[in-house]
C-alpha positions in Angstrom: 43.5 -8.4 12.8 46.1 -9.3 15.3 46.6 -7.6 18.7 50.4 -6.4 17.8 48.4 -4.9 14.0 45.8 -3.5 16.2 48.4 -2.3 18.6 50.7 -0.8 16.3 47.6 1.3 14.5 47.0 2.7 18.0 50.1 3.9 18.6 50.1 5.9 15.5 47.0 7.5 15.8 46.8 11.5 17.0 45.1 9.6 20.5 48.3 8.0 21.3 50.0 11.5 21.6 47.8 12.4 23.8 48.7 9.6 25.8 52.1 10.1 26.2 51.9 13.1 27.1 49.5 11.9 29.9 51.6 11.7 33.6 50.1 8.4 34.5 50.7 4.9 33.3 47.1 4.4 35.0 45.8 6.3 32.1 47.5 4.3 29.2 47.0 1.2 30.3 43.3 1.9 30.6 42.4 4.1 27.7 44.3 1.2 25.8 42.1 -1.6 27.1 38.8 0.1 26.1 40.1 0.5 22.7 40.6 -3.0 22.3 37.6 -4.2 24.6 35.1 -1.3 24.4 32.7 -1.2 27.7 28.7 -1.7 27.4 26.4 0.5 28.9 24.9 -1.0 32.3 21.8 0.4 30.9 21.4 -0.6 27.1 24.1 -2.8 26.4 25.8 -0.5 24.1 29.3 0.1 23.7 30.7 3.3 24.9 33.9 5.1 25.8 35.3 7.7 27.9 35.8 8.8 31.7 32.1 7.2 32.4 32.9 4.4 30.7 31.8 1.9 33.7 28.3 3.9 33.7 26.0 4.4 30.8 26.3 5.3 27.3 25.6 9.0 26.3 21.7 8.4 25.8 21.2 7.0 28.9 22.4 9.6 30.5 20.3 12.3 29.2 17.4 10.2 30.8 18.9 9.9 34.0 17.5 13.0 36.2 19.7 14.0 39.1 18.4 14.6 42.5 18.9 18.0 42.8 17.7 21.7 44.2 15.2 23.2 45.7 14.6 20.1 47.5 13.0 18.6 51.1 15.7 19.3 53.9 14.1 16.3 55.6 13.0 13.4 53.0 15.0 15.1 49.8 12.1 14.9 47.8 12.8 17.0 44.7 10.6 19.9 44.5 9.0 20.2 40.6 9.2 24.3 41.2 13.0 25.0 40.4 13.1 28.3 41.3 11.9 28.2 44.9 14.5 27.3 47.6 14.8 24.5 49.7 12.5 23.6 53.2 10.8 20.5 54.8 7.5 18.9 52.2 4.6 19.0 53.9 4.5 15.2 54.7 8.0 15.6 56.6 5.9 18.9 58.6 2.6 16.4 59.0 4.6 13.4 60.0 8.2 13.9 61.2 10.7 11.5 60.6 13.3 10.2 62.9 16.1 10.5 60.9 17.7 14.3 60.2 17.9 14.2 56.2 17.9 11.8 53.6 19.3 12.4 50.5 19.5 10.1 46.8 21.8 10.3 44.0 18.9 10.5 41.5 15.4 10.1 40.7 13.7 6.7 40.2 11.1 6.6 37.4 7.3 5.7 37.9 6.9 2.0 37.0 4.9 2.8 33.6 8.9 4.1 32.7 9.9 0.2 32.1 12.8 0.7 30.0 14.3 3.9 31.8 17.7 3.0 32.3 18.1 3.4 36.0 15.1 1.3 36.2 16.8 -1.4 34.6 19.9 -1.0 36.3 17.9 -1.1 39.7 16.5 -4.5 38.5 19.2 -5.9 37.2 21.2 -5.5 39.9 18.3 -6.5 42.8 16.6 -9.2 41.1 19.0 -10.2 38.2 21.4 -10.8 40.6 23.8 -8.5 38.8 26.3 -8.4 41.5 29.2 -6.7 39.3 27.1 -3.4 39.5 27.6 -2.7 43.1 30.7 -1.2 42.5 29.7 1.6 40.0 26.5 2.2 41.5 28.1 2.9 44.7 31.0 5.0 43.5 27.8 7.2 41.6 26.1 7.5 44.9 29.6 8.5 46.2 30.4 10.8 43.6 27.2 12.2 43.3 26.4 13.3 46.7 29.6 15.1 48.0 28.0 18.0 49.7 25.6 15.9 51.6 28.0 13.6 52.8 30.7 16.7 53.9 27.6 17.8 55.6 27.0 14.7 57.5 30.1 14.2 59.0 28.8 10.5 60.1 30.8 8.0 62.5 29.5 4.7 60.8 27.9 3.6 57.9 25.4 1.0 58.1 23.5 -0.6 55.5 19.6 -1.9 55.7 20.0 -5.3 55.9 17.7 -8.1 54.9 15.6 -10.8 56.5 17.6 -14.2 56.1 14.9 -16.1 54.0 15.4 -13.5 51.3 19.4 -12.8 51.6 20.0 -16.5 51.4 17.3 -16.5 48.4 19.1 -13.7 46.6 22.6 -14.3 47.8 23.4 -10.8 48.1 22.2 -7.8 49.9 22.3 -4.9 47.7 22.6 -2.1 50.4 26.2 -3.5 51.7 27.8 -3.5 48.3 26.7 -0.1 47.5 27.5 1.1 51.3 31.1 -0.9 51.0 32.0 1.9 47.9 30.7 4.8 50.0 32.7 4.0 53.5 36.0 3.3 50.8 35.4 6.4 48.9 35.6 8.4 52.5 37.3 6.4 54.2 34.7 5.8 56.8 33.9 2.5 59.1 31.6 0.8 57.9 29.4 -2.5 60.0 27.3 -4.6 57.9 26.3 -6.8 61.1 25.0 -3.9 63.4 21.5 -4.0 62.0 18.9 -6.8 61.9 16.2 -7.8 60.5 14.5 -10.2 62.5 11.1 -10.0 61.6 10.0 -11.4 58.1 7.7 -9.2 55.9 6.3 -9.2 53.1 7.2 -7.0 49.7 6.5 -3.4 50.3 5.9 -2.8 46.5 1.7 -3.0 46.4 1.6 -1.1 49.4 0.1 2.2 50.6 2.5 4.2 53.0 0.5 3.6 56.2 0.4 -0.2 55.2 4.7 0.2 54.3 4.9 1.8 58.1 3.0 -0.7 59.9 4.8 -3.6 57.5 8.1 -2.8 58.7 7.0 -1.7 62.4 9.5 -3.8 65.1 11.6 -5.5 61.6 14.6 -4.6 62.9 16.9 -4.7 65.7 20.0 -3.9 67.3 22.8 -6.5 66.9 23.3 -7.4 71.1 27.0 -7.4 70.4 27.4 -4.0 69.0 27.4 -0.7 70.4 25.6 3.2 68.4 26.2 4.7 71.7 26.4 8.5 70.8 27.7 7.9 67.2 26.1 9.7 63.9 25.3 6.9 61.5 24.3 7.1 57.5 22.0 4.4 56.8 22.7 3.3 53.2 19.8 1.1 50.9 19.5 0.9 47.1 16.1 3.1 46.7 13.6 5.4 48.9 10.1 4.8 48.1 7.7 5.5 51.5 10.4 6.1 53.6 9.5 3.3 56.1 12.1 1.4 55.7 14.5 4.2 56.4 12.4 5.6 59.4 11.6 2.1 61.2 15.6 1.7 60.7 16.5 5.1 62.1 14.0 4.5 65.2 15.7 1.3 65.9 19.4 3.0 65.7 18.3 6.1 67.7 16.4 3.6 70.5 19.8 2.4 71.0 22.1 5.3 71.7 22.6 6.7 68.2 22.9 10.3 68.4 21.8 11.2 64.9 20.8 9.2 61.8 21.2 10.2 57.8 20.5 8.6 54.9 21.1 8.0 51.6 20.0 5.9 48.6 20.8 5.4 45.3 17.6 6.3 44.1 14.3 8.0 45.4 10.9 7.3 44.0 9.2 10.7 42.6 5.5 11.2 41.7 
């Protein structure tokens, strides 16, 4: 079938009327090209439509659980009771951290979960090199966590950066293109150079959380040509797992002038 046939048949079905109707040419034009060139899940492959289009297919999305109330105020570790209200875990009362509140657009399965589909977004996009997925995990991430970030009312955004060795092995550091659609999406500044990483170390994955802290202790470091002096930062990464990372992060901002630190993740790791 030719485009003009395929085209025409369009144009005469009870979907183009709603189309014309539509105010935007935006909306034509796109609603058009996923007819002829239906999108694919990020999850499964499969070929979907609609306004989530660019995310996952219907089926995915029932698996997907949402970060969401009653919750930590500190960490934003879900709580599994959903009728309490929200207050500080006990590890955030035992151990406080030195950021004011993290938050995560959803929750990341346990690893036995291999073929939940945020977990194989999350790999795909960290060690497949999937680089193309930045942009709608970051707009989810925006999207998803509105009331936090109104809340924050942050001066910067800053994303965990990564040692060298491993950004020039990967090519890529996930955290800045997911942190790129969050400062667009509110218009905030964003400084992908403020942060170092200076110290190598090695994969947090086998770790306890008392080995994760002592891992990342003295990792990072304050870029000598920029300034946090009294500014609220949101420190952005890809998934919360111990927290260390976040904390050691936070520390380093708040050693240096920042008045407050938040965070948020695409992802948080639930037991």
């Amino acid at each position: 079938m030719s485009f003009s046939t395929r085209a025409a048949d369009l144009l005469d079905s009870p979907f183009a009327m709603q189309l014309i109707a539509s105010p935007t040419f935006v909306d034509r034009f796109d609603w058009l090209v996923d007819w002829l060139y239906p999108p694919r899940c990020r999850a499964c492959a499969g070929r979907i439509l609609g306004r989530d289009a660019e995310y996952f297919c219907a089926t995915c999305w029932k698996q997907i659980q949402f970060v969401s109330h009653p919750l930590c105020t500190v960490c934003g570790r879900p709580f599994p009771d959903a009728s309490g209200e929200d207050h500080p875990c006990g590890v955030c009362l035992t151990r406080t951290p030195h950021f004011v509140a993290a938050r995560a657009w959803a929750c990341y399965p346990r690893e036995e979960l291999e073929e939940h589909p945020l977990r194989q977004v999350v790999q795909k996009f960290k060690y497949g090199r999937k680089v193309s997925l930045g942009k709608p995990l970051g707009r989810l991430m925006a999207r998803g966590c509105q009331e936090f970030l109104a809340a924050c009312q942050v001066d910067l955004i800053v994303p965990v950066p990564l040692h060298r060795k491993r950004l020039r092995w990967r090519g890529f550091n996930q955290a800045v293109l997911l942190a790129r659609q969050i400062a667009r999406a509110y218009e905030i500044p964003i400084d992908i150079f403020l942060l170092e990483r200076h110290k190598e170390t090695t994969a947090q994955t086998q770790l306890s959380e008392e080995e994760r802290r002592r891992n990342v202790r003295g990792a990072f470091a304050l870029n000598p040509d920029r300034s946090v002096m009294g500014l609220k930062v949101l420190l952005v990464d890809d998934v919360y797992t111990s927290g260390a990372t976040a904390n050691e992060c936070s520390r380093t901002l708040l050693r240096n002038g920042a008045e407050q630190v938040y965070v948020l993740t695409l992802a948080r790791a639930v037991s």
